[in-house]
C-alpha positions as CSV (number, residue, x, y, z in Angstrom):
1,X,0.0,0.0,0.0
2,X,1.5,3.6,-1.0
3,X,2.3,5.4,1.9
4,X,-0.6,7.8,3.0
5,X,-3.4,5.0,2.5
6,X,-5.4,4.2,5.5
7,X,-3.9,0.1,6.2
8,X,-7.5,-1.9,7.3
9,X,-7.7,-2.5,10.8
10,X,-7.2,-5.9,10.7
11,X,-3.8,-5.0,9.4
12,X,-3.1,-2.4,12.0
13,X,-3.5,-4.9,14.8
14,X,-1.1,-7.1,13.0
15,X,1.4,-4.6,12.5
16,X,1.3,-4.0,16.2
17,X,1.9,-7.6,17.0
18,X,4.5,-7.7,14.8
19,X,6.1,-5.0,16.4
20,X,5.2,-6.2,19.7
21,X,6.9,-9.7,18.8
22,X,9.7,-7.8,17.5
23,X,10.5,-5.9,20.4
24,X,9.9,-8.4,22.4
25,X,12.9,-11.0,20.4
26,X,15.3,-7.4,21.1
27,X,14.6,-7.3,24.8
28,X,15.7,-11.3,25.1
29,X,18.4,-10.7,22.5
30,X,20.2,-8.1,24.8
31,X,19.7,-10.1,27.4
32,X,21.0,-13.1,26.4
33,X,24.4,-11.0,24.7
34,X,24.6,-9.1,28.7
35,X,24.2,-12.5,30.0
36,X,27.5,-13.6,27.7
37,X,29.4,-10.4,28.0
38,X,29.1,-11.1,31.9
39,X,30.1,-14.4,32.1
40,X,32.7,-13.9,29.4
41,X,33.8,-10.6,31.9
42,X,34.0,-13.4,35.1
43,X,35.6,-15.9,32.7
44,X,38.4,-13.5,32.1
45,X,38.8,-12.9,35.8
46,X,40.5,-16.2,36.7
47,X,42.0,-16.8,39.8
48,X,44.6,-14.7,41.8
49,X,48.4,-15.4,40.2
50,X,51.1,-16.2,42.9
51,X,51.8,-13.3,44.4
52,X,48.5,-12.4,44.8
53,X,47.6,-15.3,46.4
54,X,50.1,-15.0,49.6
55,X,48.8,-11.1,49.5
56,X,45.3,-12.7,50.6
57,X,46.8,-14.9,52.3
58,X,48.7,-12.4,54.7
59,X,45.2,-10.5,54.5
60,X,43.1,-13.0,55.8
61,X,45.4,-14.4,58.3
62,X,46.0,-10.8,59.6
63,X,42.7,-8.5,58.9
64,X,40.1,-11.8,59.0
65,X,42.1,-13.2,61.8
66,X,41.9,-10.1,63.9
67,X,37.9,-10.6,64.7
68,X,37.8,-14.5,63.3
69,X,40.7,-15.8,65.2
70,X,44.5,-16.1,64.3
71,X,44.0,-19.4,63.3
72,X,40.6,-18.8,62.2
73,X,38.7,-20.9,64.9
74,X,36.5,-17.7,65.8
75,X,36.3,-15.0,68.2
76,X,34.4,-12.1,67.4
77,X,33.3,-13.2,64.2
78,X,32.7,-17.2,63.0
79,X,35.0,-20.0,62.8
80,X,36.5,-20.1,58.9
81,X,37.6,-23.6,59.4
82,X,36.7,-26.7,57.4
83,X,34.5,-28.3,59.6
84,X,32.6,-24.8,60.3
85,X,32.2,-23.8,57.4
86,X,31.1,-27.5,55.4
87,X,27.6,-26.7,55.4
88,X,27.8,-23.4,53.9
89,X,27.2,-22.9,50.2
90,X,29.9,-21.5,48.5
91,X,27.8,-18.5,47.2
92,X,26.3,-17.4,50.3
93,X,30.0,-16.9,52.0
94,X,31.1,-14.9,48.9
95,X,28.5,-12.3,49.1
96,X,29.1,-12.1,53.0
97,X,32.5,-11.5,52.0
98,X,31.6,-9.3,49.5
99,X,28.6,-7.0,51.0
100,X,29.6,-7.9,54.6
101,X,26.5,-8.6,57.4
102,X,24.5,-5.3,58.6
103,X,24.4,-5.1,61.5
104,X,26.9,-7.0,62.5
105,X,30.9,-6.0,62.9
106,X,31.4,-8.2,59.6
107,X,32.5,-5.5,57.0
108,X,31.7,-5.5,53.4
109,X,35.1,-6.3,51.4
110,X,34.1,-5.3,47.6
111,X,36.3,-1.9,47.5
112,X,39.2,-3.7,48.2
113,X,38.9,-7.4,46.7
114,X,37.4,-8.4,43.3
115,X,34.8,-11.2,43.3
116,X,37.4,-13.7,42.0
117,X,39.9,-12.8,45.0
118,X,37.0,-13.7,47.3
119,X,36.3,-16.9,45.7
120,X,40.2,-17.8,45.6
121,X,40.1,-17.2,49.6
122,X,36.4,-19.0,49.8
123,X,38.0,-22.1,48.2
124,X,40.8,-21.8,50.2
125,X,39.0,-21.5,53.2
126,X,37.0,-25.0,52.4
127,X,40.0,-26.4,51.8
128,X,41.8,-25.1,54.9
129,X,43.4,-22.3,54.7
130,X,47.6,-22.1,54.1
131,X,49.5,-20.9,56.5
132,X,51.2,-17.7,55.7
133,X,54.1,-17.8,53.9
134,X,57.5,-16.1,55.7
């Protein structure tokens, strides 16, 4: 139809479901490609190199240790050993990690470690944690 002709109506509402559908396959489209970008992102991350690793190690042997324990069998805060910590999924002690526990004296640790330090010292910790390194 030349542009300027009135479209039936029938057509109209079909055109709009079109367009409905259409936006519809965008919205899902972006998503799935921020979904890939954002795993691809936490892909790249990878785990702490070497001399990372003893820096967290130091760090949580010194600043956890301070309100966990020295040898991390609590005090102020929660054990972090093996046998304390075997129940507790994996995800739930990196977001305390990350975002901390309000109103408690566990502080959030996201300005100063990336997600894939905390889940270097996470795995650690279920693993039991190394000693530091002299």
């Amino acid at each position: 139809m030349p542009d300027g002709e009135n479209r039936p109506a029938l057509t109209g509402i079909n055109d709009r479901a079109l367009r409905e559908d259409e936006s519809g396959a965008m919205r899902k489209f972006i998503v799935i490609v921020i979904a890939s970008m954002s795993l691809e992102a936490a892909a790249a991350g990878g785990p702490p190199d070497a001399q990372r690793q003893a820096e967290l190690t130091r760090l949580v042997r010194e600043d956890c240790g301070s309100c966990h324990g020295m040898r991390l069998t609590g005090g102020l805060g929660s054990a972090l050993t093996v046998d304390a910590l075997r129940d507790k999924p994996a995800e739930a002690l990196v977001a305390t990690v990350m975002y901390g526990r309000p109103g408690t004296a566990m502080p959030p640790w996201r300005t100063m470690l990336s997600e894939a330090d905390v889940r270097w010292i996470v795995a650690q910790l279920a693993a039991g944690f190394p000693e530091t390194k002299r």
